[in-house]
C-alpha positions as CSV (number, residue, x, y, z in Angstrom):
1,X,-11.9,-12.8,19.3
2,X,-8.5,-13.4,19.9
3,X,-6.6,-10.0,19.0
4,X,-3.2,-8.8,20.6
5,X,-4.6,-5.9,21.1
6,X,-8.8,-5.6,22.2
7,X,-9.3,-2.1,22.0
8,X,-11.8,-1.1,19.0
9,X,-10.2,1.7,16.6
10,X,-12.9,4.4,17.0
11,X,-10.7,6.7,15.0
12,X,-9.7,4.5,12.0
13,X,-13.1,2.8,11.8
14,X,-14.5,6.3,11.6
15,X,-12.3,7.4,8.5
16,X,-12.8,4.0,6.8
17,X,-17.1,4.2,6.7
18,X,-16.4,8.1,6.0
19,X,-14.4,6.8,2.8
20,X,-16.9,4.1,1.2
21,X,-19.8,6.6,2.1
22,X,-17.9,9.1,0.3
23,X,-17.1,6.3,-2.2
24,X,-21.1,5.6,-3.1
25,X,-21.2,9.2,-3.6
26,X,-18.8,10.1,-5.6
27,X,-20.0,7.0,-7.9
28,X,-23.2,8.6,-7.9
29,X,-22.1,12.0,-9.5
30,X,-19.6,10.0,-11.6
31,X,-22.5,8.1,-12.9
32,X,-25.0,11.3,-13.2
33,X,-22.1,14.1,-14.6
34,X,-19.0,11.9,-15.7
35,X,-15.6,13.1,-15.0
36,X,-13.2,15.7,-16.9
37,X,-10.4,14.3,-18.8
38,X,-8.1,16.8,-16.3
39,X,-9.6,14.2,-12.9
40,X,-8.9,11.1,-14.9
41,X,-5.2,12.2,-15.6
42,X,-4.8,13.0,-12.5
43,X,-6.1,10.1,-10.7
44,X,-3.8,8.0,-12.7
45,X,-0.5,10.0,-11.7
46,X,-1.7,9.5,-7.8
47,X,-2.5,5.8,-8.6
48,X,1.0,5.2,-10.1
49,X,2.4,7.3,-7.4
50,X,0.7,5.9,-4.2
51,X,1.0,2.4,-6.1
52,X,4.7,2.5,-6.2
53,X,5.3,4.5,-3.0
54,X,3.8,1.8,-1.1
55,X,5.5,-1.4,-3.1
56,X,8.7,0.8,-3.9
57,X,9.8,2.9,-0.9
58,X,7.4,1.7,2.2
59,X,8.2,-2.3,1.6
60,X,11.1,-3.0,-0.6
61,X,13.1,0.1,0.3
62,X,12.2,1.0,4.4
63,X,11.1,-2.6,5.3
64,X,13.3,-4.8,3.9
65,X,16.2,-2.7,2.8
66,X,16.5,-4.3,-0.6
67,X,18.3,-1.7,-1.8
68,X,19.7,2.2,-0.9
69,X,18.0,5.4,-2.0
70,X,21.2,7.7,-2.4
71,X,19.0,10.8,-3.6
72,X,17.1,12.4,-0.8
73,X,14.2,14.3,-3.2
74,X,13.9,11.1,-4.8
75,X,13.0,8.7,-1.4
76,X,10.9,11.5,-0.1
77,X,8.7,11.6,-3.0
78,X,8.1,8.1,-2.5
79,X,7.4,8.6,1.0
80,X,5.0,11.1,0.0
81,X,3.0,8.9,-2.4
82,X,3.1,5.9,0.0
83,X,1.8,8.3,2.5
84,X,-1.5,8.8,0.9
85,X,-2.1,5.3,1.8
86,X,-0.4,4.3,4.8
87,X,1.3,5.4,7.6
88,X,4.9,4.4,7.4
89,X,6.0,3.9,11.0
90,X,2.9,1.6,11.7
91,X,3.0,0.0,8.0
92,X,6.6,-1.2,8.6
93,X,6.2,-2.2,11.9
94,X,3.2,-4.6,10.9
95,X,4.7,-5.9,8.3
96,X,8.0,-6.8,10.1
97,X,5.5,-9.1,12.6
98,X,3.9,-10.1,9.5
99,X,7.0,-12.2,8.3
100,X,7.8,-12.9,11.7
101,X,4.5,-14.1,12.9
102,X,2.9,-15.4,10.0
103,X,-0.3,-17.3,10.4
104,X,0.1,-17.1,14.2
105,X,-1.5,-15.0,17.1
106,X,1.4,-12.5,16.6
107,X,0.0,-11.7,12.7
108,X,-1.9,-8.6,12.5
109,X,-4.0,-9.7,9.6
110,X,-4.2,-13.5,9.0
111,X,-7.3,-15.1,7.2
112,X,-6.3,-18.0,8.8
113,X,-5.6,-17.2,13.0
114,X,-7.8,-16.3,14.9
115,X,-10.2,-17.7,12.0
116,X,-9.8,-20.7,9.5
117,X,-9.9,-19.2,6.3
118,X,-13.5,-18.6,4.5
119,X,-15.4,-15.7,4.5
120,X,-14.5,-14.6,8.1
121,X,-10.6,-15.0,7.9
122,X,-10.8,-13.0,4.6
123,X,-12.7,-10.3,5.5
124,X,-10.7,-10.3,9.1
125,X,-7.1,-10.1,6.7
126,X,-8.8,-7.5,4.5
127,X,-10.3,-4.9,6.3
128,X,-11.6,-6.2,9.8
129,X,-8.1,-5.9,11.4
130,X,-8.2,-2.1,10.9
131,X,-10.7,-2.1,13.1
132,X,-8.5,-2.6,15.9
133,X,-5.4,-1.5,17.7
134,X,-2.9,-3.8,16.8
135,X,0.0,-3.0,18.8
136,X,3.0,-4.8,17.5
137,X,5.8,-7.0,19.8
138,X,8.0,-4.3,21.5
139,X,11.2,-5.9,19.2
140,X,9.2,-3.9,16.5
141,X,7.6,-1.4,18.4
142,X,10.9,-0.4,19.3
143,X,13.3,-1.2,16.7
144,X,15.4,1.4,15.4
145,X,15.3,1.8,12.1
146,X,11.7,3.3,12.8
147,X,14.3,6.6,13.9
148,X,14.7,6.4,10.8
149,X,14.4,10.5,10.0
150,X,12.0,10.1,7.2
151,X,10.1,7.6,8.7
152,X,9.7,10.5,11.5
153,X,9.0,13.1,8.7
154,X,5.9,11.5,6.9
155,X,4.7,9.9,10.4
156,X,4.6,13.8,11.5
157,X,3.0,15.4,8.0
158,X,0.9,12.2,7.6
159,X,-2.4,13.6,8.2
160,X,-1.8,16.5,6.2
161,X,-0.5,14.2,3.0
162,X,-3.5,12.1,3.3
163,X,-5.8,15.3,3.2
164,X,-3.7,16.4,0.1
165,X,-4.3,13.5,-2.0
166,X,-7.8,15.0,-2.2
167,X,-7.4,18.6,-2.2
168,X,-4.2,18.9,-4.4
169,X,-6.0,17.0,-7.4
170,X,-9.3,19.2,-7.0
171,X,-6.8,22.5,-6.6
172,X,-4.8,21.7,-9.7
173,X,-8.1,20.6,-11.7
174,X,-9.9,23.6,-10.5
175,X,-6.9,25.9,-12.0
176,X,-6.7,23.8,-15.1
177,X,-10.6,25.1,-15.2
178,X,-10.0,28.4,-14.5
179,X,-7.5,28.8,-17.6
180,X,-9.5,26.7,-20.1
181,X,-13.2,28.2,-19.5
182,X,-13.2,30.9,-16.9
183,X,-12.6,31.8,-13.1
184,X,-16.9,30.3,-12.8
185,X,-15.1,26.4,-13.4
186,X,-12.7,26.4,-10.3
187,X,-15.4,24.6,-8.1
188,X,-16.8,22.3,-10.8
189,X,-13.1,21.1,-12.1
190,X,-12.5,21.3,-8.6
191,X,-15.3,19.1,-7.2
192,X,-14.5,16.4,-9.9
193,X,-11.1,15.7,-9.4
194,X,-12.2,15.7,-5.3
195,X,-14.6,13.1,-6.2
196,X,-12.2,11.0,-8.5
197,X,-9.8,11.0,-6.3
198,X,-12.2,9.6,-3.2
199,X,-12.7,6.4,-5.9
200,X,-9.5,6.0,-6.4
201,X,-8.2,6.0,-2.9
202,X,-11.1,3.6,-1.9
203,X,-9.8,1.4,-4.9
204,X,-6.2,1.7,-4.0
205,X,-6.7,0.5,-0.3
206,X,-8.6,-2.3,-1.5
207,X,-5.7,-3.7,-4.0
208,X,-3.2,-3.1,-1.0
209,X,-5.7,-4.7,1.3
210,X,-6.0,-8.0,-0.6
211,X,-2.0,-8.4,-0.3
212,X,-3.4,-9.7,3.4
213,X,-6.6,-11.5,1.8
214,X,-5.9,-12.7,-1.7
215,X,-2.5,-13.1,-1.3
216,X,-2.6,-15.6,1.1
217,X,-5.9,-17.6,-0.2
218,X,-6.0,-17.7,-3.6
219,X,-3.0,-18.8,-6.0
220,X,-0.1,-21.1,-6.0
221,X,2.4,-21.6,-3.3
222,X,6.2,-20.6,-4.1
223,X,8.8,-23.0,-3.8
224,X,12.7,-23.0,-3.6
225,X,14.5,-23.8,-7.3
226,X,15.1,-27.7,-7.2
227,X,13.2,-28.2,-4.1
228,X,10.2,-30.0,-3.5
229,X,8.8,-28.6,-0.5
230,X,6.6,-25.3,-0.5
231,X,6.7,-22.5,1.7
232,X,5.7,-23.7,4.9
233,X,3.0,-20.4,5.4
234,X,0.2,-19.4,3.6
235,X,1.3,-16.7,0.9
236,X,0.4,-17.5,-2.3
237,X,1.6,-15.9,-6.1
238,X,-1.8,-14.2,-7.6
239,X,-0.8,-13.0,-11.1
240,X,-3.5,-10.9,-11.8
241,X,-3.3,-9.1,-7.8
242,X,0.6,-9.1,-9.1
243,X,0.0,-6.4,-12.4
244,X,-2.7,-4.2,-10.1
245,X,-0.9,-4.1,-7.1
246,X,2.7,-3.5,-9.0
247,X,4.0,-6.9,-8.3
248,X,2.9,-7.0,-4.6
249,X,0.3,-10.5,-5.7
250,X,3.9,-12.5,-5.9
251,X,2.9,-12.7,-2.5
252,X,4.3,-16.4,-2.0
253,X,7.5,-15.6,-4.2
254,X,8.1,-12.8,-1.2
255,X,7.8,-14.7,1.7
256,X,10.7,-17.0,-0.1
257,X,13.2,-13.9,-0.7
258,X,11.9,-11.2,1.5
259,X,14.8,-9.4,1.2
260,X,14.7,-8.9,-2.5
261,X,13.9,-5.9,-4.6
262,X,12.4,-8.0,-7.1
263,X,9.5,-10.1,-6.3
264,X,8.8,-12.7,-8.5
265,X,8.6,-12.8,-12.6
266,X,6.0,-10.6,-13.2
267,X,6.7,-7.4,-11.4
268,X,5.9,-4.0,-12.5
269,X,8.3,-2.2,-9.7
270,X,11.0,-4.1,-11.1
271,X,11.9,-2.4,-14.0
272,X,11.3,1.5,-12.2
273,X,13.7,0.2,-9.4
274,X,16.7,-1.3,-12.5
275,X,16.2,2.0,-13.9
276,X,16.7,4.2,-10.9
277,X,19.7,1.6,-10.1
278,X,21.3,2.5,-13.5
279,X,20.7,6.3,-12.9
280,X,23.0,5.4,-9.5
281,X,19.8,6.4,-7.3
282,X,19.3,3.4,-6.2
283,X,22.6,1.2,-4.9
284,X,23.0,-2.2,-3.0
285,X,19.7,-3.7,-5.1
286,X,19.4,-7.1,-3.7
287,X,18.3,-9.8,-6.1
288,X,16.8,-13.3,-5.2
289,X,19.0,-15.9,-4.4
290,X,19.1,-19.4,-2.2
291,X,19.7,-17.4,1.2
292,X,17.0,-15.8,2.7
């Protein structure tokens, strides 16, 4: 196999099975108790949350500086949320020789190099390439906006906000239990919300993963206004991955304007980011145009 980078991901394989075994379980006790109405609410804050922290502040806002966070609270609660996810320094630095490298050797997670599509090139761009240590070109490796101070902040708390996304759901959820019932529902409430949230983290990486897949096998290709010709690589616009992954599935529509905050017509982010820009949070929004 013809990876960068050879060396298996002991680590990162480790946590992955450790998720989808805790993913079968949790859809066992799901299925056999059901889930309080306190585990579904919050499942669907952290969704929205990691959702747009990933879309909003990891790629529009760190990777392609489409526009300027002036609020400091505001781009570190972002961070957060996109933290439960992903690792920022890594998740920019891949996706910088994603652009750059697309559908070549240099591609971290291409269906199509070192395999031709199908089964194998999707499940390599889904999930396989996790399996190993992709070290990116030293021009990334090395650039410096990964000194970037928050980029250095959630790269040094990033274990620790991956571990809350399951543990601050299950302690808020086990409070809610103590005041509604008594101090004997902590650990049930608890448990549930635990539980939900392993699904929904499992489900999460799975949308963000078929960005890699999906996005650039199935779909239409973008093209330029007035222009005949396609985009010469293999993204692809998926209208369906675009409203679950929060307008990531414009997948084609991004490799045309990488640099833009919005990505294609049907966007979720798009309207969270004009409403943060009219607030004066967000500055310097960059729009799609004919220059890349």
């Amino acid at each position: 196999m013809q990876f960068i980078e050879q060396e298996f991901d002991y680590g990162t394989t480790t946590a992955l099975v450790a998720l989808h075994v805790g993913f079968v379980c949790a859809i066992i006790y799901g299925y056999c108790f059901g889930f309080y109405t306190i585990s579904w609410i919050l499942a669907g804050i952290f969704i929205v949350g990691a959702g747009y922290g990933v879309t909003i502040a990891y790629h529009r806002m760190l990777t392609h500086k489409s526009f300027v966070c002036s609020n400091r609270t505001v781009r570190r609660v972002l961070i957060y949320f996109g933290g439960l996810l992903q690792r920022t320094k890594s998740w920019v630095a891949n996706h910088w020789s994603h652009h750059a490298y697309t559908d070549t050797i240099l591609d971290p997670h291409s269906p199509y190099v070192p395999y031709r599509g199908g089964i194998k090139g999707w499940w390599h761009s889904h999930l396989e390439w996790l399996f190993w240590k992709y070290i990116p070109p030293d021009k990334w490796l090395n650039h410096p906006d990964l000194k970037d101070p928050d980029i250095v902040w959630e790269d040094r708390w990033h274990i620790v906000f991956v571990i809350s996304g399951f543990f601050l759901p299950a302690l808020i959820a086990g409070s809610y239990g103590i005041l509604t019932v008594g101090s004997h529902a902590f650990f049930w409430y608890g448990i549930d919300a635990f539980f939900l949230s392993v699904i929904r983290t499992v489900i999460m990486l799975h949308v963000t993963c078929s960005i890699n897949s999906f996005g650039h096998m199935v779909g239409w290709k973008a093209r330029e206004p007035n222009d005949r010709h396609f985009t010469s690589d293999s993204s692809r616009n998926n209208p369906p991955l675009a409203l679950i992954s929060f307008g990531e599935g414009n997948h084609g529509d991004h490799h045309l304007y990488p640099g833009s905050a919005r990505i294609g017509w049907l966007d979720p982010s798009w309207p969270i980011i004009l409403f943060f820009e009219k607030l004066r949070i967000f500055r310097d929004v960059k729009r799609p145009s004919l220059t890349h």
